[in-house]
N, C-alpha and C positions, 0 to 999 in steps of 0.2 A: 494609765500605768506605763512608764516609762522604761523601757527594756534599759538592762546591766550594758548593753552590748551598739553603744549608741554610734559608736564610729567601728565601723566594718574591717577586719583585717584580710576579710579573703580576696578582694585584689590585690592586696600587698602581695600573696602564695606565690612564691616561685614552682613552676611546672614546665611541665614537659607538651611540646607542641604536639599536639596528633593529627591523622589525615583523619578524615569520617570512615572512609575504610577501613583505617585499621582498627574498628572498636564490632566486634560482633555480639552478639548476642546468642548463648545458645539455650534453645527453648525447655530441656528437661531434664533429669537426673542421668536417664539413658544415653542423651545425648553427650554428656560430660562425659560420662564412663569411655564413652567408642573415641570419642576426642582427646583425653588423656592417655589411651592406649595409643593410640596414631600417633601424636605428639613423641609420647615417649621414642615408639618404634623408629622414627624418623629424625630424633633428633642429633649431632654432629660435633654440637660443641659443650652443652650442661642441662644438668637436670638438678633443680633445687624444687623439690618437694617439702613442702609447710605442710602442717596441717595439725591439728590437735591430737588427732591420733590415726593410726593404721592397724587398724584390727585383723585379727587372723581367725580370717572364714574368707570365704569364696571370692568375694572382691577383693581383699583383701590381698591375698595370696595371687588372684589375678594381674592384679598392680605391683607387686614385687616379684614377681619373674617377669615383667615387661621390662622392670629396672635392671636385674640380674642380666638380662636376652640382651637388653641395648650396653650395657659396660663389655658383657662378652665379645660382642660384635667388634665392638671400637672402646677398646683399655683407655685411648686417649681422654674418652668421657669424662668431664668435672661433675659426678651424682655425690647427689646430698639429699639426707633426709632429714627433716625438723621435725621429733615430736613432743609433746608434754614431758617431761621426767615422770612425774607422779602417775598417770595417767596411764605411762603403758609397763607399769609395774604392778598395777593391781588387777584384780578381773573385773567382770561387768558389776555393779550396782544390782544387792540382788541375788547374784548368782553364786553365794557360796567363794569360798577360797579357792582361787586360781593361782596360775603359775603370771598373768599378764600375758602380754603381747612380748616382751621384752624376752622371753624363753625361746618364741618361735622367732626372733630376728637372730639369735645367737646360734639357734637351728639352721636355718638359713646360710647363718653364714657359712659354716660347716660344712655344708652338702657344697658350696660352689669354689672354683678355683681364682676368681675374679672377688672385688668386696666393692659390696653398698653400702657404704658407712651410714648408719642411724645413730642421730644423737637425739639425747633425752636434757631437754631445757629445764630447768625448774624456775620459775619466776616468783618462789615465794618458799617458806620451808615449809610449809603445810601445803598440801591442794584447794583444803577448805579457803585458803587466804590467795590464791591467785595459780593462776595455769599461763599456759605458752595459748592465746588466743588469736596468734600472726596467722592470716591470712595470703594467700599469693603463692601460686608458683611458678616457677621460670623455669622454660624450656625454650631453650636458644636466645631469642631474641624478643619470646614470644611470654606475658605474662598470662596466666592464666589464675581469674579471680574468683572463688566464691567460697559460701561459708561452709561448706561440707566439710567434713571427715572422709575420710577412704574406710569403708566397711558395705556386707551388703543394701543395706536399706538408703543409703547415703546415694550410692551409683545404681540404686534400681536393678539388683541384680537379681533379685525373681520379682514374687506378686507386689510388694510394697515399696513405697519409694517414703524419701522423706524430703520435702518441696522447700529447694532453696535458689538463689539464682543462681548465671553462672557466667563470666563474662570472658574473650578474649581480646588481651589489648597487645598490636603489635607495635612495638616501643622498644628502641636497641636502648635509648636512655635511661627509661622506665626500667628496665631490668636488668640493667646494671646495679643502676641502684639498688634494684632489692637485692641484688646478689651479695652489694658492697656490705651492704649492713650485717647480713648473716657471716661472710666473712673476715668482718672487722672489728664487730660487736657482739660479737653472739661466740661462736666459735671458740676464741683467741679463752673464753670466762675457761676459769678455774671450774666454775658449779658445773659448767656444758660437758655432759662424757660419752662415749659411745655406749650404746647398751645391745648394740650387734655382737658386742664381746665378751668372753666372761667374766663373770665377777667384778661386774662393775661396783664404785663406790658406794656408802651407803648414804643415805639421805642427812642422817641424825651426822655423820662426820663433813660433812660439806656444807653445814649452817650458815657459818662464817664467808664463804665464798658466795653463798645463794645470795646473803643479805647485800654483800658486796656489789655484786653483779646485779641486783635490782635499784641500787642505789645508783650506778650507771647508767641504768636503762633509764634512766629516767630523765638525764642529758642528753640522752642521743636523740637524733633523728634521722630520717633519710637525707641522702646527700644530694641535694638538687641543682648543683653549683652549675652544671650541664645544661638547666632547664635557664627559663625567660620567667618578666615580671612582665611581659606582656600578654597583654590581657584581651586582645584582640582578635583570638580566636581560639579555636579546639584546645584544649591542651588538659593533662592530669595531674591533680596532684597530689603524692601519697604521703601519708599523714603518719606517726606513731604514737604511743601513749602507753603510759601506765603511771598507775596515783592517781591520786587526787587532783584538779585544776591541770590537766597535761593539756597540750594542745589539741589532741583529738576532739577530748570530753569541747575546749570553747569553741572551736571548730565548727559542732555537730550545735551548740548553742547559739551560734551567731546563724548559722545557716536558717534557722527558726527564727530568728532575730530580725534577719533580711527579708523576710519572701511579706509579700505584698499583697498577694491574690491568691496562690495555692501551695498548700504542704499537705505529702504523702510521707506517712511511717510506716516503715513496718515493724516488725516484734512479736517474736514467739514467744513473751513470757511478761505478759503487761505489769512492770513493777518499776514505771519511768522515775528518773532520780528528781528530787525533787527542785532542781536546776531547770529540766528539761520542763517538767511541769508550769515554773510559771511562764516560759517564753511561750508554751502550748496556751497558756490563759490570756498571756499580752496578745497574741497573734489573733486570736479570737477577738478580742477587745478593737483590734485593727479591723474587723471584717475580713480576715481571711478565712478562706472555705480549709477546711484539714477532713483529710481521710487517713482512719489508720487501721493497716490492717492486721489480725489476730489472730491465732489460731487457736479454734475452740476447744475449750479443757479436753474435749474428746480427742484433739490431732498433739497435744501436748507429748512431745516425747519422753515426759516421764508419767505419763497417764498411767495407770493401771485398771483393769475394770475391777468392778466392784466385788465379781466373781470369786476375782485370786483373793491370797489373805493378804490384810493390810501392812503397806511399809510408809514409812513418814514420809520418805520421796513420793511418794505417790497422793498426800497429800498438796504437795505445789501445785497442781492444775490448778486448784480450787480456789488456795490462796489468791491467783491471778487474778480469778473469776471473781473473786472478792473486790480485789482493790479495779477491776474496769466495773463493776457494779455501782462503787460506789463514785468513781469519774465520770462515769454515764450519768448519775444520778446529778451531781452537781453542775453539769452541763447540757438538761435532759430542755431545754428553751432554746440551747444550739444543735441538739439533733432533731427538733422537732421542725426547724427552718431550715432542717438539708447544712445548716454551715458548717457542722459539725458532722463524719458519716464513720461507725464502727462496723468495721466489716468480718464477721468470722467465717474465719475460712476450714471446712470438714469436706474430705473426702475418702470417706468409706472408711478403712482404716490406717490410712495413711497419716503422714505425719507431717508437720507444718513447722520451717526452719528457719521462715522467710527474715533479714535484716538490712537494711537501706534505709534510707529518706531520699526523697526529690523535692526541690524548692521553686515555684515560680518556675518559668520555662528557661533556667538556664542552669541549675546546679543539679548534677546525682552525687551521692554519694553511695558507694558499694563500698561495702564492711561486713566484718562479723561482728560487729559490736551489738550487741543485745540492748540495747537503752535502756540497761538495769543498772541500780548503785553496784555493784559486783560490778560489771565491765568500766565503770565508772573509777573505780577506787581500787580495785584488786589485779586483775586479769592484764594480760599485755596485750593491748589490742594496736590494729590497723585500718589503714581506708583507703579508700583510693578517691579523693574527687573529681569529679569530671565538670570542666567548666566551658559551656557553650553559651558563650556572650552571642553569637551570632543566629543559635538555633541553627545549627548546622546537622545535628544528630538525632533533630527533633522526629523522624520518623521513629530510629527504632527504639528512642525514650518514650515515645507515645504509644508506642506498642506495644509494654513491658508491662507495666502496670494493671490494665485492662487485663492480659492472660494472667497474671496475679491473681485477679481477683473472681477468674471465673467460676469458682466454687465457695463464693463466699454470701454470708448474708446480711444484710443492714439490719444495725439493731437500729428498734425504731423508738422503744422504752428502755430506762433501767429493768423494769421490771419485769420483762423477758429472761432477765439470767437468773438463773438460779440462786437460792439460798441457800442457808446450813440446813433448813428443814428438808432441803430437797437432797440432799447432799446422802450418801452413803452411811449408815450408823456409824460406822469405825472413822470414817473421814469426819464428821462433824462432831463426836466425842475428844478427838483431837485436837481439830481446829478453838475447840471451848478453852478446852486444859491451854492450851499456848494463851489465846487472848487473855485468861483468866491471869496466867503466870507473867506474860508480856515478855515475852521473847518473842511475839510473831515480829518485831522491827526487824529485831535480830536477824530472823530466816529472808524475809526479804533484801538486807544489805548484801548477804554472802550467797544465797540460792538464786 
């Protein structure tokens, strides 16, 4: 079976040189929180903060008076915040009608003499149809990657953490760039508006701008004009995407397309697009070994136990468990030779957030991309790839994966995971009524 992806474009990648130094690793959620407060404290020249959203509770508010303390100190400060439009307009999933996050930035502003401007992105005019999924933030010179959110559970700010990775790349080029794009492409939209301010626009009157400005986004890319086509050692290179067939999405298919002898996935929400799936088939077909790891319906961050009363989010774990059931199931001759290894990852009741791939001993790629049709088709996603032709970073690549997976366990059958029988009354009454109706495609394109 002959892969889509027969001549390779990621030597083509123009990227940015790196030293092996300047790519660190840091090991925990804890870790990130004390390192993003530092960073902040200390930073001279900008603060561009991404992320999907910034919540208001403890971390939360911890990380915006670090932003407020550092523009105080030094007015000269270029701070930015990126977050969802939709996202920090509503409350939690759940939780009854809230005022949003978007109340307490407008509070915020208020109280200080100085401004952190927050804008709210929408990359789509519903949420259900796409969010601000940009990854990265830049302080000074220094990028800092992963897929968290700023809230407590995300930076481990009491008992529970939720396990994602975290990386810092020091890169003057690197992070320009990302700066460039936020703003020259992001900013400048009609749809982009501050929501630190009052009364901000409404969603239903800015249609026409949203569509506009996704219809942009989808030309753009990072500007790498700065970086090399050579290919000869360390160097990164960051990726954008949204829609259907973007460069990310063949990116992330070609890197599956190349690797020879080993691929590592990761994915908090096994609903792989069906692209990804067959390069996952060809690569097996090649005798390569793939490990992917998962996080078990129990660390699903929209779990619910069976205790509470039932909410339809709360049936996606399931769903997951459903479709790695039935993948396990058709591949159960490659996990039984080890060539094929399903790893789920529970730890007590924490939460699993993890997203990457690693290729052979020379590609990572760091993303939030979830390797769902949604990040695929809807979401505005990013990456960063790291390309090490020489094995230059192979310690601390080698070292990442492995503490990844220390709470995890090999499935050895399909028929270790559970069924609808096993499944909670109210979860498997539902799950019926969908397949019966045939909307579950549905829930899986856009959940």
């Amino acid at each position: 079976m002959r892969s889509t992806f027969r001549r390779s474009t990621l030597p083509a990648l123009r990227g940015f040189p790196l030293a092996v130094d300047a790519l660190t690793m840091l090991p925990s959620a804890a870790d990130y929180r004390r390192c993003l407060l530092q960073k902040i404290a200390a930073a001279t020249q900008r603060i561009y903060v991404v992320a999907l959203y910034l919540q208001q509770d403890e971390a939360g508010q911890e990380i915006l008076d670090a932003l407020y303390a550092a523009k105080t100190a030094r007015p000269e400060l270029d701070v930015v915040v990126l977050v969802d439009w939709f996202r920090a307009q509503r409350g939690l999933i759940g939780a009854g009608k809230q005022a949003g996050n978007s109340a307490w930035y407008q509070a915020e502003n208020l109280k200080h003499d100085v401004e952190v401007p927050i804008y709210g992105v929408p990359v789509q005019t519903r949420e259900l149809f796409g969010v601000l999924h940009l990854k990265g933030s830049v302080i000074d010179d220094c990028v800092i990657y992963t897929g968290a959110s700023i809230n407590n559970v995300y930076l481990h700010q009491f008992d529970k953490y939720r396990l994602d990775r975290y990386q810092l790349l020091q890169s003057k080029a690197l992070a320009d760039s990302m700066q460039k794009l936020v703003q020259d492409d992001v900013l400048p939209s009609k749809a982009v508006h501050r929501l630190d301010l009052p009364s901000p626009p409404t969603s239903r009157s800015l249609r026409g701008e949203i569509r506009q400005f996704r219809h942009q986004l989808k030309r753009t890319a990072y500007d790498t004009t700065a970086g090399t086509e050579d290919t000869s050692g360390l160097r990164v290179i960051p990726l954008l995407g949204v829609g259907n067939k973007n460069p990310l999405n063949r990116t992330i298919c070609e890197l599956i397309a190349a690797s020879q002898t080993q691929l590592t996935l990761c994915t908090p929400y096994f609903n792989l697009p069906v692209v990804v799936i067959r390069e996952i088939n060809r690569a097996l077909k090649r005798g390569v070994k793939i490990d992917i790891i998962i996080g078990d319906k129990t660390a699903n961050d929209f779990f619910i136990s069976p205790d509470e009363p039932f909410k339809v989010i709360s049936a996606l774990p399931y769903l997951y468990e459903i479709s790695l059931r039935r993948f396990a199931r058709k591949h159960q001759l490659a996990i039984h030779k080890h060539q094929l290894n399903l790893h789920l990852w529970k730890d007590g009741d924490n939460t699993f957030h993890l997203k990457g791939l690693w290729a052979d001993e020379r590609y990572t790629l760091l993303t939030g991309n979830n390797l769902n049709p949604r990040a695929f088709q809807l979401d505005l996603e990013n990456a960063l790839l790291i390309d090490d032709p020489k094995g230059e970073w192979t310690a601390q690549r080698d070292a990442e994966v492995p503490k990844l997976m220390r709470n995890t366990l090999r499935v050895g059958k399909y028929d270790e995971l559970d069924t609808l029988r096993e499944y909670p009354l109210a979860v498997s009454t539902f799950l019926r009524r969908v397949s019966r109706v045939r909307i579950e495609r549905l829930l899986y394109r856009i959940l």
